[in-house]
VEXBARO-390977 format. One record per atom (N, C-alpha, C): atom name; x, y, z. Coordinates in nm, 3 decimals. Atoms other than C-alpha are relative to their C-alpha. Example, Ala and Ser with C-alpha at 12.3 -4.5 7.8 and 13.67 -1.06 7.14 Angstrom:
BEGIN
PT  atom       c1       c2       c3
PT     N    0.089   -0.119    0.000
PT    CA    1.230   -0.450    0.780
PT     C    0.090    0.120    0.000
PT     N   -0.082   -0.119   -0.006
PT    CA    1.367   -0.106    0.714
PT     C   -0.077    0.109    0.073
END
This chain:
BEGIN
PT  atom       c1       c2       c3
PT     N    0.132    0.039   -0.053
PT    CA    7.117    7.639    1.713
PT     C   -0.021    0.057    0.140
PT     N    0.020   -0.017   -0.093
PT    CA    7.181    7.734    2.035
PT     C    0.007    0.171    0.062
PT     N   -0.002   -0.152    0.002
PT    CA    7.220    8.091    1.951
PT     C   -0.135    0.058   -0.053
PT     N    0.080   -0.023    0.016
PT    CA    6.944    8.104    1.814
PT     C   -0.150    0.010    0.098
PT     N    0.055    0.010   -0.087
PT    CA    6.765    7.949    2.065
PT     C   -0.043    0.125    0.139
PT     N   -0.017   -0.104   -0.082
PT    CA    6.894    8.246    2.303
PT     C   -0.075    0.154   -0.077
PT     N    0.022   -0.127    0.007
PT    CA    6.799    8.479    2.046
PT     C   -0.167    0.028    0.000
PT     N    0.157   -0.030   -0.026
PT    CA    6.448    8.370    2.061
PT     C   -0.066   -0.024    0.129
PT     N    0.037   -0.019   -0.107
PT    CA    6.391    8.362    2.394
PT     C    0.039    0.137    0.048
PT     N   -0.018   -0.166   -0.057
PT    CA    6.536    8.734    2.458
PT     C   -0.111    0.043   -0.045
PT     N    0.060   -0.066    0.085
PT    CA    6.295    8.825    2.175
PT     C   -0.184   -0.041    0.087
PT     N    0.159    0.032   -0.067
PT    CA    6.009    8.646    2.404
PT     C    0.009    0.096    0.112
PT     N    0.040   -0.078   -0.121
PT    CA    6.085    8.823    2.702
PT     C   -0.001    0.142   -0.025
PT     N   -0.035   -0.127    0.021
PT    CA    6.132    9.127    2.522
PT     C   -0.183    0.068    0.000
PT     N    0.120   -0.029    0.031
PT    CA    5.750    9.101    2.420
PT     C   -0.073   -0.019    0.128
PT     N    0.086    0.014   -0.145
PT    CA    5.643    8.986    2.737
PT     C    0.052    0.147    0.056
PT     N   -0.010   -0.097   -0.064
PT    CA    5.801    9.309    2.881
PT     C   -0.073    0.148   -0.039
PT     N    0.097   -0.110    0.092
PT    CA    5.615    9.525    2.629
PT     C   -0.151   -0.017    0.036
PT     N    0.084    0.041   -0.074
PT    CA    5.325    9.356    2.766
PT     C   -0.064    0.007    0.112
PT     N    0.024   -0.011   -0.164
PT    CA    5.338    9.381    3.094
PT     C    0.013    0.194   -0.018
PT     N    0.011   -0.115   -0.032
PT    CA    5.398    9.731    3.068
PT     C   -0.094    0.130   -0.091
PT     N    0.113   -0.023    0.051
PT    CA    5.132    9.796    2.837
PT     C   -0.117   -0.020    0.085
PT     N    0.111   -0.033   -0.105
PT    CA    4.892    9.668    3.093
PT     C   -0.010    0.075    0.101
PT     N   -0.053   -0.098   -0.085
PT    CA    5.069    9.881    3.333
PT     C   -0.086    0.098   -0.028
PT     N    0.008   -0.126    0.042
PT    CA    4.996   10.158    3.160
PT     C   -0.173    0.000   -0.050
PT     N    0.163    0.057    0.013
PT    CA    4.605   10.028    3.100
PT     C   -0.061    0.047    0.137
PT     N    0.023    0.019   -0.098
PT    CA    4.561    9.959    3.448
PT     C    0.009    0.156    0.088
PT     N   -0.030   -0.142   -0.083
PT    CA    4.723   10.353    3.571
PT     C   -0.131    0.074   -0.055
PT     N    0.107   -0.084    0.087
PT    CA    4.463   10.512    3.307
PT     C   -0.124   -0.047    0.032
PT     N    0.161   -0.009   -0.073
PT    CA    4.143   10.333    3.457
PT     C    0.007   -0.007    0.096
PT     N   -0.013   -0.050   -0.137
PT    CA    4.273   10.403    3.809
PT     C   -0.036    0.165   -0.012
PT     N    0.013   -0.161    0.027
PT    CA    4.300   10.781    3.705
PT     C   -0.173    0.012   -0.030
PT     N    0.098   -0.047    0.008
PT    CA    3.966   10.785    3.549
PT     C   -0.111   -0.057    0.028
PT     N    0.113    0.088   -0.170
PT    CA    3.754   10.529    3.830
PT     C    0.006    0.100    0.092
PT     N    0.038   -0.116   -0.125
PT    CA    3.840   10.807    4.051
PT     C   -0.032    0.146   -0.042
PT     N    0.053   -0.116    0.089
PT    CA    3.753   11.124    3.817
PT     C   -0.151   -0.070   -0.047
PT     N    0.117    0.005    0.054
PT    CA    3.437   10.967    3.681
PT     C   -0.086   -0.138    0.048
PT     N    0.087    0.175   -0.066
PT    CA    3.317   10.619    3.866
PT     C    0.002   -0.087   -0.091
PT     N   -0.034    0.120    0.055
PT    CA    3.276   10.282    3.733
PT     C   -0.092    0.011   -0.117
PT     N    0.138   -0.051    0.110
PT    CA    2.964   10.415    3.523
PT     C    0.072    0.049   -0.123
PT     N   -0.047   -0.116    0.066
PT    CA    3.148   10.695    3.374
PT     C    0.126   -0.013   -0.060
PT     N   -0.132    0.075    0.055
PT    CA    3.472   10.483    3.255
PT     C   -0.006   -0.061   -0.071
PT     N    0.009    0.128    0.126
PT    CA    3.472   10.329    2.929
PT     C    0.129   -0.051   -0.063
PT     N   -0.154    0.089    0.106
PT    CA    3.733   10.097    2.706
PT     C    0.057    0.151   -0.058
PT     N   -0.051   -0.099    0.137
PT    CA    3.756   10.403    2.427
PT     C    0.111    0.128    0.099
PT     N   -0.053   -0.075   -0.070
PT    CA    3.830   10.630    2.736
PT     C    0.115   -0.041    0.100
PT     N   -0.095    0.056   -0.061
PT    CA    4.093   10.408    2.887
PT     C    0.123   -0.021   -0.102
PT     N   -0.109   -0.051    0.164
PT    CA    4.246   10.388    2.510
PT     C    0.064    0.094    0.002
PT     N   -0.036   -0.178    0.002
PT    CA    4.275   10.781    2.506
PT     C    0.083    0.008    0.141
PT     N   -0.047   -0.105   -0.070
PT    CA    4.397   10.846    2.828
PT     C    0.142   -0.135    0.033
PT     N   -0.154    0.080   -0.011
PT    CA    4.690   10.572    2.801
PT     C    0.095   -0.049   -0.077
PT     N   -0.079    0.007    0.151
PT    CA    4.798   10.587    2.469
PT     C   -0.017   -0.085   -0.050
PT     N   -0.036    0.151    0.093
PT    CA    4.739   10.253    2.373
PT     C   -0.121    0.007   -0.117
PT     N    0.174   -0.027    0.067
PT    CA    4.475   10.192    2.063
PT     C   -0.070   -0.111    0.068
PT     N    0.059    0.069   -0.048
PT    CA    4.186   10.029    2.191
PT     C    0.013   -0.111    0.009
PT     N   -0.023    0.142    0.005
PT    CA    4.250    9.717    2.038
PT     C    0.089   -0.070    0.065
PT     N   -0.098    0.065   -0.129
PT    CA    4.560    9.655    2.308
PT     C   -0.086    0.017    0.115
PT     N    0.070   -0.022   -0.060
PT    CA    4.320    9.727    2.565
PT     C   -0.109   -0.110   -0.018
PT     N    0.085    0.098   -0.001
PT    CA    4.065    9.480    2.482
PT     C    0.079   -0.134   -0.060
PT     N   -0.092    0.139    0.027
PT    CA    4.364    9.201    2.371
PT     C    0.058   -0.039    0.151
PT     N   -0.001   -0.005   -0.147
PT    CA    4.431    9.278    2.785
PT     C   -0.105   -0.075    0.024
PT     N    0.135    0.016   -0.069
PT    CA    4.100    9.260    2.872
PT     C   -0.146    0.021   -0.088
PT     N    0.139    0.027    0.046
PT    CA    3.800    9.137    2.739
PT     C   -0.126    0.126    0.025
PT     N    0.095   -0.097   -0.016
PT    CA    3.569    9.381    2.871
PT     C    0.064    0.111    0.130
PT     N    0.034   -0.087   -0.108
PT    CA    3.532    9.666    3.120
PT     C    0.035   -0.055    0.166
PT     N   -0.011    0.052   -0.109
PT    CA    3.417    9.425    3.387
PT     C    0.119   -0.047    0.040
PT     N   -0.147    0.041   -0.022
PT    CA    3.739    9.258    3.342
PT     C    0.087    0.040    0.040
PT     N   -0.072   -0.125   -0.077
PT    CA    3.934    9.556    3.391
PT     C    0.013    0.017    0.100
PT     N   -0.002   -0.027   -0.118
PT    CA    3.802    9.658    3.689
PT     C    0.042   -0.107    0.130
PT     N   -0.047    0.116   -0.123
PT    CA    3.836    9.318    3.850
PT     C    0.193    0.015    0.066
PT     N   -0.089   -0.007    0.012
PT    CA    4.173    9.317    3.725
PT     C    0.087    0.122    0.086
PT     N   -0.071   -0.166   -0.107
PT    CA    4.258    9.720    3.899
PT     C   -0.070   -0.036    0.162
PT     N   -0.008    0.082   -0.133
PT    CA    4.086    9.596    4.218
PT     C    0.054   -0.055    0.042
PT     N   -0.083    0.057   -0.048
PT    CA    4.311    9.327    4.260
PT     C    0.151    0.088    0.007
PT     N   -0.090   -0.084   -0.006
PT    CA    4.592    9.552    4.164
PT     C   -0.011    0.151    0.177
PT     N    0.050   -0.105   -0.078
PT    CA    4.467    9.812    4.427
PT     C    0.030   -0.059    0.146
PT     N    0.012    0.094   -0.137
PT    CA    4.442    9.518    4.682
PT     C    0.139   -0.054    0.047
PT     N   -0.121   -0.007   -0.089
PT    CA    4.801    9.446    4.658
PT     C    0.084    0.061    0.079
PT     N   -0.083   -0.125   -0.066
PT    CA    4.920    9.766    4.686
PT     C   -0.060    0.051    0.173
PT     N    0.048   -0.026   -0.149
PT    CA    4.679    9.815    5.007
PT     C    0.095   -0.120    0.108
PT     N   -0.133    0.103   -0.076
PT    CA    4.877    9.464    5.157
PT     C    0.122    0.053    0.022
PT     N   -0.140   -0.070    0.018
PT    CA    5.224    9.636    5.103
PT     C   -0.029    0.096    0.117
PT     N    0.011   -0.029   -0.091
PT    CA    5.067    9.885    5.300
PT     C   -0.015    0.007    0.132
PT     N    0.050    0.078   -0.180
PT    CA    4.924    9.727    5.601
PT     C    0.054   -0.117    0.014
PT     N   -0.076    0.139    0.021
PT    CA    5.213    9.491    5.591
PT     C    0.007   -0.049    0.147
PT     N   -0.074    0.008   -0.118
PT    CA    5.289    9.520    5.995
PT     C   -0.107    0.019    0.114
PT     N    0.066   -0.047   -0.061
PT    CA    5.144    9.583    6.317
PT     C   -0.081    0.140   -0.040
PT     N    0.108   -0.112   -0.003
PT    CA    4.864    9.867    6.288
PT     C   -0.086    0.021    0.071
PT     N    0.104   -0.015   -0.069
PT    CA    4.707   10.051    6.567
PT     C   -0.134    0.108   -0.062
PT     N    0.113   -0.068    0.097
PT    CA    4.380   10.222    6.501
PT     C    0.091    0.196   -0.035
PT     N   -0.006   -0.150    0.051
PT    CA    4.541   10.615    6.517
PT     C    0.059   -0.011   -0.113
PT     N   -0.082   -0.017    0.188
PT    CA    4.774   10.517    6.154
PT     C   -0.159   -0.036   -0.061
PT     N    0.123    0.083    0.117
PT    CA    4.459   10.310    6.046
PT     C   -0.112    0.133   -0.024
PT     N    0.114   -0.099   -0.049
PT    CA    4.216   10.639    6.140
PT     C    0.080    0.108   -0.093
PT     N   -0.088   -0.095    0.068
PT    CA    4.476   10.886    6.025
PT     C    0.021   -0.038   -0.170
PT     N   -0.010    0.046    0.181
PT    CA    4.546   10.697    5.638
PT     C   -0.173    0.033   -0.026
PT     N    0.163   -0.022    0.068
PT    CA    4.115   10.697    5.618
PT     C   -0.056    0.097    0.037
PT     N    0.036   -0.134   -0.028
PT    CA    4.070   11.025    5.740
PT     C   -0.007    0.113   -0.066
PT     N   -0.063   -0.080    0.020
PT    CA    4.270   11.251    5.674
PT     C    0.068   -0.021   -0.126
PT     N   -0.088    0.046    0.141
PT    CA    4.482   11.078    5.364
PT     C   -0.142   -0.005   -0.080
PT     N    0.148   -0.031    0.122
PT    CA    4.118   10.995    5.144
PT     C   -0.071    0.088    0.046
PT     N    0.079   -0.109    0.007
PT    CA    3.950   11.336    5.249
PT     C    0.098    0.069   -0.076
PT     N   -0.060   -0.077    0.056
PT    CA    4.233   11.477    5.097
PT     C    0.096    0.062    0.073
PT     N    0.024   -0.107   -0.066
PT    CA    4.313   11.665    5.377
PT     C    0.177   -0.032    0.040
PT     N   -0.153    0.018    0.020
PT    CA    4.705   11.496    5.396
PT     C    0.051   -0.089   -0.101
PT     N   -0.064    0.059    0.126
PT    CA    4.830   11.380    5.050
PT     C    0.096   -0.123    0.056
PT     N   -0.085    0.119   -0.051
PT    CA    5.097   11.171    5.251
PT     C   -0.022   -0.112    0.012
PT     N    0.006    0.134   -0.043
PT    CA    4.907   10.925    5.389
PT     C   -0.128    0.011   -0.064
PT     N    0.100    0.045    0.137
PT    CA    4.708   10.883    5.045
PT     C    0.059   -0.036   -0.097
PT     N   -0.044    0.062    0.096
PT    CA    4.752   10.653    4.773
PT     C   -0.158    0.028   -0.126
PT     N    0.134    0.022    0.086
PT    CA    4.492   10.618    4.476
PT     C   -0.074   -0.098   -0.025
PT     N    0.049    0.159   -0.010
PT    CA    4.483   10.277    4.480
PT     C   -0.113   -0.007    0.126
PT     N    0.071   -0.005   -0.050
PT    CA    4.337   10.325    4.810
PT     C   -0.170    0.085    0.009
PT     N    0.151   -0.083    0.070
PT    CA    4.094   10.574    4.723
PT     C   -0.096   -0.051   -0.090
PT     N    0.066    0.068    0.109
PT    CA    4.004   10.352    4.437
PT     C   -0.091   -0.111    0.105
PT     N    0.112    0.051   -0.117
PT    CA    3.872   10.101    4.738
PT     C   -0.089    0.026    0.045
PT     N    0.091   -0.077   -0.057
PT    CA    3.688   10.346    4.897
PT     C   -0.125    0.025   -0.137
PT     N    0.048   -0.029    0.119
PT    CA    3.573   10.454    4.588
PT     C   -0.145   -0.143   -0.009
PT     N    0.057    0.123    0.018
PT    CA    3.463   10.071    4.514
PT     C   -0.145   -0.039    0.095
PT     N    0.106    0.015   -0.128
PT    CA    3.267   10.046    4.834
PT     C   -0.179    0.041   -0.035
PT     N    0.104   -0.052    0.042
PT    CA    3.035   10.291    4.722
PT     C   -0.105   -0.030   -0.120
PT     N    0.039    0.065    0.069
PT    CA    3.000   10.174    4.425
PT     C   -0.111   -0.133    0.019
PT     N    0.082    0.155   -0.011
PT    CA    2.895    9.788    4.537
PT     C   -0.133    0.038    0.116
PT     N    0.096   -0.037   -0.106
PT    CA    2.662    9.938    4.842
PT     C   -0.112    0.114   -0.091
PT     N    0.115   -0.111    0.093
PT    CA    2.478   10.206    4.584
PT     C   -0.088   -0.109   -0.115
PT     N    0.014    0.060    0.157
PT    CA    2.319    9.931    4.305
PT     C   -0.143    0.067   -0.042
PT     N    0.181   -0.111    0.043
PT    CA    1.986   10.237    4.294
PT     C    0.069    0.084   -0.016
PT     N   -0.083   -0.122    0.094
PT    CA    2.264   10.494    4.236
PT     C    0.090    0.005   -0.076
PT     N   -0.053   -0.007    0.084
PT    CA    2.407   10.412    3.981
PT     C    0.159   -0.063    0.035
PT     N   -0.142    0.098   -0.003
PT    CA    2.652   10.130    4.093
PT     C    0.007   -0.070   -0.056
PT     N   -0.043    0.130    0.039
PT    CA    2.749    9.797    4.046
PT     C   -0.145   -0.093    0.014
PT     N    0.118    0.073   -0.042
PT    CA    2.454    9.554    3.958
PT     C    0.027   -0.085    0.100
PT     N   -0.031    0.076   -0.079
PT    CA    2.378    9.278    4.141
PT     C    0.073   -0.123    0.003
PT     N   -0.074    0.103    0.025
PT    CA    2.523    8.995    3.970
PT     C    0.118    0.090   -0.071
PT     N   -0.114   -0.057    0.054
PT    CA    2.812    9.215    3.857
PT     C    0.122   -0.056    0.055
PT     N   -0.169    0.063   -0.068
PT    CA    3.192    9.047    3.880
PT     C    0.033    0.110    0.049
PT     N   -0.070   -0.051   -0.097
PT    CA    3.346    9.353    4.028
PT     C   -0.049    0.059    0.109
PT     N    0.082    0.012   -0.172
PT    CA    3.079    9.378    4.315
PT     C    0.074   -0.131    0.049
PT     N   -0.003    0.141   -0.013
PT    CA    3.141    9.018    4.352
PT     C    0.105    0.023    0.043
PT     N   -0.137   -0.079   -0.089
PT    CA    3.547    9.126    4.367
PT     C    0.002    0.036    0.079
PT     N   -0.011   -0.075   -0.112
PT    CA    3.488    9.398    4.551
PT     C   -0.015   -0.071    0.176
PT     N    0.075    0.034   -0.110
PT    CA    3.292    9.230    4.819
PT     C    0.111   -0.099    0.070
PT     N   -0.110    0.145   -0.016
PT    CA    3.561    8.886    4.837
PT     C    0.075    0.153    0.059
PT     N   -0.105   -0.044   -0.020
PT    CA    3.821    9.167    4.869
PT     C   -0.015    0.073    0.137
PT     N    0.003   -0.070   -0.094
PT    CA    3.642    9.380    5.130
PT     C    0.058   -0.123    0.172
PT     N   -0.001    0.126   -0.061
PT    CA    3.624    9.035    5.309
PT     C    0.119   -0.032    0.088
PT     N   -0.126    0.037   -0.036
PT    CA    3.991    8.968    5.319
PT     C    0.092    0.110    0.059
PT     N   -0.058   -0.095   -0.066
PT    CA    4.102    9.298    5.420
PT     C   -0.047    0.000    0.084
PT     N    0.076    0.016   -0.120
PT    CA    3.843    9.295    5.703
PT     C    0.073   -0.115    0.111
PT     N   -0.052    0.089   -0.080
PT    CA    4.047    9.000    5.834
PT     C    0.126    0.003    0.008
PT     N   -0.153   -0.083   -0.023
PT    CA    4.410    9.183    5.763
PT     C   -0.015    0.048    0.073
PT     N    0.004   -0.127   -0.159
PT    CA    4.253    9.455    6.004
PT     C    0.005   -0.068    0.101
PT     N   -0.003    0.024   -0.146
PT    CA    4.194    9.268    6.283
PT     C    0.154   -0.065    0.028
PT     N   -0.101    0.034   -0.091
PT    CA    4.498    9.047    6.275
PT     C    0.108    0.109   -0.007
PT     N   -0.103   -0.136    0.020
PT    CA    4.746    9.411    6.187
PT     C   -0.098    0.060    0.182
PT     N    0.022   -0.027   -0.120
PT    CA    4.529    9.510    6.505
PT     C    0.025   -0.039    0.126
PT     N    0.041    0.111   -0.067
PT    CA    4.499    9.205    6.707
PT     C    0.180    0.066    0.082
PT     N   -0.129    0.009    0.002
PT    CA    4.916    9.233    6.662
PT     C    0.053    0.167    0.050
PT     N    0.003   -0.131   -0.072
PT    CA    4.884    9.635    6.816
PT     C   -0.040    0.010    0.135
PT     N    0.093    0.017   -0.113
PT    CA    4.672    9.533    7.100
PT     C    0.090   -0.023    0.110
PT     N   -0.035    0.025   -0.037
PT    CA    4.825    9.464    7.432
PT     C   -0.035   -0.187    0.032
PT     N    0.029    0.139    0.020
PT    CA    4.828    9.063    7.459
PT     C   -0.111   -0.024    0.126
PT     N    0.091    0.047   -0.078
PT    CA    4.683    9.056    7.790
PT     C   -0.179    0.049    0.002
PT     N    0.166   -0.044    0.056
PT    CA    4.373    9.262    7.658
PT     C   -0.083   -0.115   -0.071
PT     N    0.060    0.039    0.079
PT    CA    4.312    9.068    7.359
PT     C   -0.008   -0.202    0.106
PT     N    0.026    0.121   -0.060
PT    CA    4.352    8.732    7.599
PT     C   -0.142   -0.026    0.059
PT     N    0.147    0.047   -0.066
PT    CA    4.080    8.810    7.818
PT     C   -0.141    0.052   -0.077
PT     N    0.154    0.001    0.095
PT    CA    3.835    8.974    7.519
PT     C    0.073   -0.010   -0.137
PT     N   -0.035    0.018    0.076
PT    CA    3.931    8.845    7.274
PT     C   -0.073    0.017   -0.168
PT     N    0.070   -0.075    0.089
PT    CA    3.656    8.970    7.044
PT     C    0.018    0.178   -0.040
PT     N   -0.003   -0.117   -0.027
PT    CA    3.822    9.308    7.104
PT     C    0.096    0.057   -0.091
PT     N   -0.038   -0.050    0.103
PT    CA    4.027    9.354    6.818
PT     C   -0.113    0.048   -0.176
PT     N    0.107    0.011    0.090
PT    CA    3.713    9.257    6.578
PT     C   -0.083    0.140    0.025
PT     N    0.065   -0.084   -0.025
PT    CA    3.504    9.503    6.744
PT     C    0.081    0.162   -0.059
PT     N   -0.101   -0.190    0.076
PT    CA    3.813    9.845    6.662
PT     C   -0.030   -0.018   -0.115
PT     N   -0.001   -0.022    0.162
PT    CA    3.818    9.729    6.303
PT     C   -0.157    0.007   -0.033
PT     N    0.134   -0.055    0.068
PT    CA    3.452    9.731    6.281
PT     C   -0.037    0.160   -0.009
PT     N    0.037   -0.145   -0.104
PT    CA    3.439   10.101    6.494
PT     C    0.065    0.107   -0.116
PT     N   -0.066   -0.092    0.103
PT    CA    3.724   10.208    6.234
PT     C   -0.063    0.013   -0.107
PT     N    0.041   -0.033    0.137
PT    CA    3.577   10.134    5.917
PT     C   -0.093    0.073    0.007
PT     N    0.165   -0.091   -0.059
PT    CA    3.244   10.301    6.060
PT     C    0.055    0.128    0.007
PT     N   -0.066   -0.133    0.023
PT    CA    3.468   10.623    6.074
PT     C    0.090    0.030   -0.124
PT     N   -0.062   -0.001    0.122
PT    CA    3.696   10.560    5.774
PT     C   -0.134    0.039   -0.082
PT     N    0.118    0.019    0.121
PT    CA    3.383   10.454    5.524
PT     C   -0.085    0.149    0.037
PT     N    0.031   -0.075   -0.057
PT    CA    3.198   10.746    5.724
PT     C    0.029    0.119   -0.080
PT     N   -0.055   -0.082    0.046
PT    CA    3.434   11.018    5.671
PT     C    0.086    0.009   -0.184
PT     N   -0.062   -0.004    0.135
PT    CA    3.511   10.918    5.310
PT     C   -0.131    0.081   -0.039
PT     N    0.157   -0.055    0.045
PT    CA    3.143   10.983    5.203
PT     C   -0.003    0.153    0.059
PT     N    0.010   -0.113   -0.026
PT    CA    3.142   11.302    5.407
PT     C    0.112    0.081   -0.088
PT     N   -0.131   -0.034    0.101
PT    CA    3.469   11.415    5.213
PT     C   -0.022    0.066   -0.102
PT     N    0.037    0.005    0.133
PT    CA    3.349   11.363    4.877
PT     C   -0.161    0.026   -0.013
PT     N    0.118   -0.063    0.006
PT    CA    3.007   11.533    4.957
PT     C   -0.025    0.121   -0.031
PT     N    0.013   -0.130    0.026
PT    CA    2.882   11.839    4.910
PT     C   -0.039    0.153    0.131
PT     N   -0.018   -0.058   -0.140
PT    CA    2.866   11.939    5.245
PT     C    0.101   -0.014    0.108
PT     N   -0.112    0.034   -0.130
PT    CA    3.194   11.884    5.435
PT     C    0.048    0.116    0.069
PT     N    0.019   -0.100   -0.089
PT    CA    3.175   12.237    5.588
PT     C    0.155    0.027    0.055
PT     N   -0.172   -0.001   -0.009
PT    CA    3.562   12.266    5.534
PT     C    0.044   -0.070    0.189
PT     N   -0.041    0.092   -0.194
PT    CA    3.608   12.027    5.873
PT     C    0.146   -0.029   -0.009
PT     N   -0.140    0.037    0.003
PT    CA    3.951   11.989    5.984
PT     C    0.007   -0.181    0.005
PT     N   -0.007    0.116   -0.042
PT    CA    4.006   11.619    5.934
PT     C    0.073   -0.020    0.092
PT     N   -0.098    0.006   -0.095
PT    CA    4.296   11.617    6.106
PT     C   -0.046   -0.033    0.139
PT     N    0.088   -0.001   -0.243
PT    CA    4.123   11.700    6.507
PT     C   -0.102   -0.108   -0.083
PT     N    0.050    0.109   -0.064
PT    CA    3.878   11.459    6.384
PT     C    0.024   -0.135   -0.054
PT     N   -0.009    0.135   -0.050
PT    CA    4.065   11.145    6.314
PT     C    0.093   -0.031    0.119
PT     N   -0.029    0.007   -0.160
PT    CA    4.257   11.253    6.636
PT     C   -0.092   -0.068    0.074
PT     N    0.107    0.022   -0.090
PT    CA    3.931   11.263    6.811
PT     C   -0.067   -0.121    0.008
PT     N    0.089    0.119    0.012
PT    CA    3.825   10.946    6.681
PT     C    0.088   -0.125    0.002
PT     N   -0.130    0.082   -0.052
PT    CA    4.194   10.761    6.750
PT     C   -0.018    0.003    0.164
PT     N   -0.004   -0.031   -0.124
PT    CA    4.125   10.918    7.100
PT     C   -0.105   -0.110    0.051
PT     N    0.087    0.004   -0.036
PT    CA    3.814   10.804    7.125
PT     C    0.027   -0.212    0.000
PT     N   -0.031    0.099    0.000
PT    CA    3.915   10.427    7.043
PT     C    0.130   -0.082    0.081
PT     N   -0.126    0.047   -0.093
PT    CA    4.241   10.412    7.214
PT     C   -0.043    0.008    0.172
PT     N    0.053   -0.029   -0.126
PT    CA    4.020   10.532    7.525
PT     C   -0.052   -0.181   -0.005
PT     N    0.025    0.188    0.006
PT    CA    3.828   10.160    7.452
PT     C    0.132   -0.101    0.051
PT     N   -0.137    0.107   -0.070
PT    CA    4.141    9.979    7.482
PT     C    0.056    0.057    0.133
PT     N   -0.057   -0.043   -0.157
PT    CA    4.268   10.190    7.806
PT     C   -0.078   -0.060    0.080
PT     N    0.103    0.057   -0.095
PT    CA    3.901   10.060    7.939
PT     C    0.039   -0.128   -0.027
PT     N   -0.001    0.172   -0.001
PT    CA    3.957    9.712    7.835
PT     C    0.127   -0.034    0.069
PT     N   -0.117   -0.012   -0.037
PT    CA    4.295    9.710    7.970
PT     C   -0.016    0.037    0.135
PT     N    0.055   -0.046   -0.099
PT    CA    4.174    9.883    8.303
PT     C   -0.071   -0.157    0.074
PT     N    0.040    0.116   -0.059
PT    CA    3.943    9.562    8.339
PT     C    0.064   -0.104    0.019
PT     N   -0.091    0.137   -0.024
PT    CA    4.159    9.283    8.238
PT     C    0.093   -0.003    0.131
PT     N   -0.126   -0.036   -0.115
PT    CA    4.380    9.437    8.510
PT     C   -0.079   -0.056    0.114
PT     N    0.083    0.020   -0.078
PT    CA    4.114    9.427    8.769
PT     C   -0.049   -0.171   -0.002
PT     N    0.074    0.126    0.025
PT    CA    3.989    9.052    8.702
PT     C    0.134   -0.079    0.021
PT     N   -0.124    0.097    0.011
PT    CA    4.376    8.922    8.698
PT     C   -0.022   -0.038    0.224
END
């Protein structure tokens, strides 16, 4: 009885592991083709095909589409956490959304992240062909933009010099707004049809420069006022 017992519990986790790595393998195939063809241009049949599974494991995952995507968003969102696990001043944060999603250094690019960026556009376009308005992975998206917006500042906050952020203490909020305004920025320019082969590189220098100059000024005053 008790062998048995063992042999049907291996035989559970065996299926659970077939499982899990069936959605795995779900989840890689509408990452791959969310960023080849948008959220429009991604269907079940085409998430079937490009991950081997037949459809019908694919919709025993996930109910629909919407589902999916919720589901690779959150996936996307952990892997961005992992990333921005630690202190982060703006030149890594400028340099990963620059230069890593223009393309322009593979290194400091993931797909997952790109798939964010990606997302953005998506939930901010609903006249070009985005995400409606009551749509769950706007809805995601938006919660998620939310909570990363409040990783940045404290991964910033925790870059800042203390006696800066003491006396303005709105002055971490303000970089992560300044960054995404150049990240979100330079993604769209990227993936346009006019990016006039620009070196990203000099400009998320120029635009690390240009923010780390902010903190030298804020830092300059706090000094002065002590």
């Amino acid at each position: 009885m008790k062998q048995g017992t063992r042999r049907s519990g291996g035989t559970k986790g065996v299926r659970q592991a077939r499982s899990d790595l069936s959605r795995e393998q779900i989840l890689r195939a509408a990452l791959d083709l969310a960023l080849e063809h948008g959220y429009q241009g991604t269907t079940m049949a085409a998430v079937s095909t490009r991950s081997g599974l037949p459809v019908g494991s694919v919709y025993w995952h996930f109910k629909g589409k919407e589902q999916l995507f919720v589901a690779l968003l959150e996936h996307c969102y952990e892997v961005w956490l992992e990333i921005h696990s630690g202190p982060e001043g703006v030149r890594r944060k400028l340099s990963r959304g620059i230069t890593g999603l223009s393309g322009a250094d593979p290194e400091h690019h993931t797909k997952e992240e790109a798939l964010l960026k990606a997302a953005a556009v998506w939930a901010l376009s609903r006249r070009l062909g985005g995400l409606d308005e009551d749509s769950e992975v706007r809805a995601a998206y938006l919660r998620m933009r939310a909570e990363m917006f409040k990783v940045d500042v404290e991964r910033i906050t925790e870059s800042v010099p203390a006696d800066v952020t003491e006396r303005f203490p709105d002055m971490p909020t303000k970089l992560t707004v300044l960054s995404l305004a150049f990240t979100d920025g330079f993604y769209v320019h990227a993936n346009s049809e006019v990016h006039l082969d620009l070196d990203f590189g000099e400009y998320a220098d120029l635009a690390a420069r240009a923010l780390e100059g902010l903190v030298d000024d804020f830092a300059r005053r706090a000094a002065e006022e002590r």
